[in-house]
N, C-alpha and C positions, 0 to 999 in steps of 0.2 A: 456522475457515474453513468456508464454506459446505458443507454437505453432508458434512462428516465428523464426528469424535466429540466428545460431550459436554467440556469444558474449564473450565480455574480464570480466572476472570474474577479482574482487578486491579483496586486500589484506586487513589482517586486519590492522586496525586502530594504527598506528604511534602516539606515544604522541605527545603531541603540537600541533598547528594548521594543520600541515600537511594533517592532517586526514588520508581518505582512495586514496590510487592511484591504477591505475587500473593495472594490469601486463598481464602477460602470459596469453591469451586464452586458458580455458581447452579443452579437443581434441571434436572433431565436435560427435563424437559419447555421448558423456556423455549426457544427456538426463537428466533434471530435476523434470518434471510435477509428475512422478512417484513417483518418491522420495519423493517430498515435499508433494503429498496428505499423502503419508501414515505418513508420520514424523506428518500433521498438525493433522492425523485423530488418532494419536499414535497406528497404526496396521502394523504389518512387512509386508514388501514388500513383491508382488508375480508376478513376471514380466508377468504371461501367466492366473492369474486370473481375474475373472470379471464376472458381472451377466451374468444371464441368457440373453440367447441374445434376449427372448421378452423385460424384464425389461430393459434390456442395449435401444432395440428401442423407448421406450415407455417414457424412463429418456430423452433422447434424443429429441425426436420429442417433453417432457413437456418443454425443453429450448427453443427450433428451436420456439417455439410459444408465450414465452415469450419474444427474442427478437425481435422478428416478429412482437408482439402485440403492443398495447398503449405503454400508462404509468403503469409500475411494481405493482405489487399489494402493497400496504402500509407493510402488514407486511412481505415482504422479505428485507427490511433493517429500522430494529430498530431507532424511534427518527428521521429520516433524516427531517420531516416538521418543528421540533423543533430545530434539532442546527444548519441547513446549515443559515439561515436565521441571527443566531447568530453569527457566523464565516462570513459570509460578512459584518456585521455592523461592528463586531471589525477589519476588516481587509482593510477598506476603510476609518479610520479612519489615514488619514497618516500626519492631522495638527496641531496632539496634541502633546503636548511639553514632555517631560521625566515625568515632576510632573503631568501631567493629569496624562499620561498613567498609573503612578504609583498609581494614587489616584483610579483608575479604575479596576488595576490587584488586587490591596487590597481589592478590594470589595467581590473577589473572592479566599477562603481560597484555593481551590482543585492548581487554576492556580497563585494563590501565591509562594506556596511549589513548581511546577513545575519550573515558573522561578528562583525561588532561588537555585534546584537543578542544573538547568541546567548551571548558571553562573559560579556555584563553581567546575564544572565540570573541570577535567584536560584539554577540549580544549579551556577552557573561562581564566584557570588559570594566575594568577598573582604574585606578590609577595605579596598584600596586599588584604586581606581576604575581602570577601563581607560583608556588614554591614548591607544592608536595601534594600528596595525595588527598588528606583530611585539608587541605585548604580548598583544593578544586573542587571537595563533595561538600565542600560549605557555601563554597558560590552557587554551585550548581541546586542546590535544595534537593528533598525527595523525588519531584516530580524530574527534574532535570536528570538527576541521577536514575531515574523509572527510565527517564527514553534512550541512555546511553546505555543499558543495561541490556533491553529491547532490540534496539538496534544492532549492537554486539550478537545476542543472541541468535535474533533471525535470523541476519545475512543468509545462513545458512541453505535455509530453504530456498533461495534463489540462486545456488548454486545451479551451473547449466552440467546436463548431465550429458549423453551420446545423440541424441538425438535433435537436426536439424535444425529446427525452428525453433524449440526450448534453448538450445544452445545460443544462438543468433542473439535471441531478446533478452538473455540471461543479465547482462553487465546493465543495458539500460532500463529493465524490468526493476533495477533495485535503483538506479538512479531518480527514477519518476518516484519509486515507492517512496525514498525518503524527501522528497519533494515536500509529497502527499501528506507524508505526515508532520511534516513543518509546516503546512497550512492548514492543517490539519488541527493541533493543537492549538494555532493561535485564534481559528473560527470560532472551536467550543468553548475558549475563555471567556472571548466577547459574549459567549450566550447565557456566562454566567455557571459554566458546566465546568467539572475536571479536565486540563491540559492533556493528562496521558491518557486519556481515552480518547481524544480526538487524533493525540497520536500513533498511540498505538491501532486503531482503526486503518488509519490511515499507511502506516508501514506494512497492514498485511494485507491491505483489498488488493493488491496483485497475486498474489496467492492465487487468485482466481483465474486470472491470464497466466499464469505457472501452468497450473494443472489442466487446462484446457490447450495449451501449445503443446505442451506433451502427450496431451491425449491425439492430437492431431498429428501429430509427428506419427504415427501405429496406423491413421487414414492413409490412402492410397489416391493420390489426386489432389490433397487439400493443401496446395502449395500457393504464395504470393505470386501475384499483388492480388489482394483481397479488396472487391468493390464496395462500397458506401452500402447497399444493401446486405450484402456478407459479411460483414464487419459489424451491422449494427446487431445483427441474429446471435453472432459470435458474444460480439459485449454486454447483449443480456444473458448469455448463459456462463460470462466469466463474472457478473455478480452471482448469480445462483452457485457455483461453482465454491467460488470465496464461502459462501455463507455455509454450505457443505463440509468444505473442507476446518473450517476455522470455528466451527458453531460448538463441534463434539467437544472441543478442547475446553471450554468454560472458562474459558480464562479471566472476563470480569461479568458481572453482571448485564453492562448496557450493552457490553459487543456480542455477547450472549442472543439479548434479546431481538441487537439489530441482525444478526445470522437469522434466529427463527422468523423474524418479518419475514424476510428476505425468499425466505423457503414454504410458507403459505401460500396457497393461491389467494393470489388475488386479481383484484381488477381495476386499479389505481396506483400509485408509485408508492413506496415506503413512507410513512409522516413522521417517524419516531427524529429527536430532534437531532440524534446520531448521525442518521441518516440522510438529515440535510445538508448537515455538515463534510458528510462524507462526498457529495455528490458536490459541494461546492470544491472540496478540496482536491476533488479527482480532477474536475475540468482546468483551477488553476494550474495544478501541477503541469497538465499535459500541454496549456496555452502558454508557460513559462518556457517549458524543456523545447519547443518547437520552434520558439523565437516568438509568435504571433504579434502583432503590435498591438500598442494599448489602446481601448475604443473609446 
C-alpha cells in the first residue's frame, strides 16, 4: 500500500485452485506509487517531475482538508448512497438456501452473467460443465458468490465521471482493483482469515485513488507526470482517503476497523493483519498489471 512497508510481491496465478502464492520480496528500493499513477494516468514516467511547487502545495493542503474535514463531498465517489446499502442487504443475507439465492441473482441479468462467468472459470473448473444458475452458486459457495456479488455491485463507483484525470484512470483503476482483490482473498486464506474480506478490502482500496483524482481534477496545475516524491505524498493520502471514504459505510467489521487504523494518527504503518494483507495485495496487483519481472 502506498506509503508504507516494504512487502512479498505474488506470482502469477497457477491453474487450479492453487491460485496466487506469494514469493520472493522484490528489493526494498523498488517503489511503486510512481509507477502505478503513471500506468493508471497512461503518461510515461518522469522520476524528478511534478507541478509547480504552488500547485503541488495547494493539491496537497485541497486533500490535507478533505481528510480532515466531515463527510466527502457526494460527488467525489460516483453512486456510493446507492449501491453500499445494496451490497449490505445482499450480503447479510446468509439464510437463504441455493434456490433463493438463485431465484434472486436471476433477477439480475449484469450479476447473472458474472456468476456464470466466474464458475466456469478455470479456478471453479470441473469435469462437468455449468448448466444454470443454482449449479454455478453451488460451485461457487457463499464466499465466491460474496465476491461476485461485490464486484457486480461496486463497479460502479469507478465509473469515470467529466473530469480529466478521474476519467483517464477510470477503466484501469478498476482493473488493478480487482487484481487486488484476487490477491487479496487468497493472502487472508493463507492466514487463516475469511476469503471475502481480503477481497472485498481489496476491490475497494482504490476508492481512495478515485476520490483523490477527482479531487485534483478541481486543482489548477496538478496535472501528470507526477515525480516519485509527489506520488508518494499522493499515495499516502489515497489510503487515508479510502479509509474516509469506506469506513462510514460499516460494511464488515475488520474493513471497519482497518478504515479507523488507517484514520488515527499515528507514528508507525497499520499492524492489524487486514492490513498486511492489504499492502501485500496492493504492491502484487500493481507489479502483475505493469509486467514487472519475477525476483
Amino acid at each position: 500500500m502506498a506509503g508504507w512497508l516494504t512487502f512479498k510481491r505474488a506470482a502469477p496465478r497457477p491453474s487450479g485452485r492453487g491460485a496466487v502464492a506469494p514469493v520472493a520480496p522484490p528489493p526494498a528500493t523498488l517503489q511503486t506509487t510512481a509507477p502505478l499513477l503513471a500506468w493508471l494516468l497512461d503518461h510515461a514516467a518522469d522520476a524528478n517531475a511534478a507541478p509547480s511547487r504552488i500547485a503541488e502545495a495547494n493539491a496537497i493542503g485541497h486533500l490535507d482538508t478533505l481528510i480532515g474535514g466531515g463527510e466527502l463531498p457526494p460527488g467525489l465517489l460516483s453512486r456510493a448512497p446507492a449501491v453500499i446499502p445494496q451490497l449490505l442487504r445482499l450480503l447479510r443475507q446468509d439464510d437463504a438456501s441455493v434456490s433463493a439465492m438463485a431465484q434472486r441473482v436471476s433477477a439480475d441479468p449484469v450479476l447473472t452473467a458474472e456468476v456464470l462467468r466466474r464458475s466456469s472459470s478455470a479456478f471453479y473448473r470441473t469435469q462437468t460443465p455449468v448448466t444454470d444458475i443454482e449449479h454455478a452458486i453451488a460451485m461457487l459457495g457463499r464466499n465466491g458468490l460474496q465476491m461476485a456479488i461485490a464486484s457486480v455491485v461496486l463497479k460502479p463507483l469507478f465509473d469515470a465521471p467529466s473530469g480529466s484525470l478521474s476519467r483517464r484512470a477510470a477503466p484501469r483503476l478498476w482493473d488493478h482493483s480487482t487484481a487486488k482483490a484476487r490477491h487479496g482473498a487468497v493472502l487472508v486464506i493463507a492466514q487463516g482469515l475469511d476469503g471475502f474480506e481480503g477481497y472485498l478490502a481489496g476491490l475497494l482500496h482504490n476508492t481512495g485513488w478515485t476520490v483523490l483524482l477527482r479531487a485534483l481534477d478541481g486543482c489548477e496545475g496538478a496535472a501528470p507526470p507526477f515525480g516519485e516524491a509527489f506520488a508518494a505524498r499522493l499515495g499516502r493520502r489515497a489510503d487515508r482517503l479510502f479509509a474516509k471514504a469506506v469506513g462510514v459505510w460499516r460494511i464488515t467489521p475488520p474493513l471497519t476497523a482497518l478504515c479507523d487504523e488507517l484514520l488515527r494518527p499515528r507514528t508507525e504503518a497499520p499492524a492489524s493483519p487486514l492490513a498486511g494483507v492489504l499492502r501485500q495485495a496492493d504492491r502484487a496487483a500493481t507489479l502483475e498489471l505493469l509486467g514487472a519481472p519475477a525476483r
